[in-house]
C-alpha positions in Angstrom: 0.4 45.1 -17.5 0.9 42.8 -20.2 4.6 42.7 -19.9 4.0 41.8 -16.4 1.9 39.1 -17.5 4.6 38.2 -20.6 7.2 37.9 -17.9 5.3 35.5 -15.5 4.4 33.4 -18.5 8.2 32.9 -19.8 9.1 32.6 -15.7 6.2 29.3 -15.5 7.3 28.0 -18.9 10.9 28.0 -17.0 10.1 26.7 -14.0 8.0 23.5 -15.5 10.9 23.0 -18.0 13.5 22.8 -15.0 10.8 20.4 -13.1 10.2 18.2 -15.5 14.2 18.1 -16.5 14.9 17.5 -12.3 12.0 14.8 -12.9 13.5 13.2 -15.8 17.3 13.1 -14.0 15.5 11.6 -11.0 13.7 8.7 -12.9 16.9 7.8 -15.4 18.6 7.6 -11.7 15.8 5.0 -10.4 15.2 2.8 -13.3 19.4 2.7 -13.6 19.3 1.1 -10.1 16.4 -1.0 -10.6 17.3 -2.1 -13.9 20.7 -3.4 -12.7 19.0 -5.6 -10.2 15.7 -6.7 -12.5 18.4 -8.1 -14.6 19.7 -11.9 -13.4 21.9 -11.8 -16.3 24.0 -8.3 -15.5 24.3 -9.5 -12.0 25.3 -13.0 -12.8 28.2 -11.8 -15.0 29.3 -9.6 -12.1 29.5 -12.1 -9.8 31.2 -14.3 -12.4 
């Protein structure tokens, strides 16, 4: 039983590290996007 319960334990701690990681990717993609247009001066230098 406990290794049952060992095994689910190490499986959740997976599982929420892979979620948060997917979570983290997903955010760095946003705030790259935003970012890009929240700054004037990165676009003004493109269009330059």
């Amino acid at each position: 039983m406990k290794k049952n319960i060992d095994l689910f334990l190490s499986l959740a701690v997976a599982m929420v590290f892979v979620i948060i990681v997917f979570s983290h990717m997903g955010c760095g993609k946003k705030t790259d996007s935003t970012s890009s247009t929240s700054l004037p001066t990165k676009v003004s230098t493109d269009m330059d």
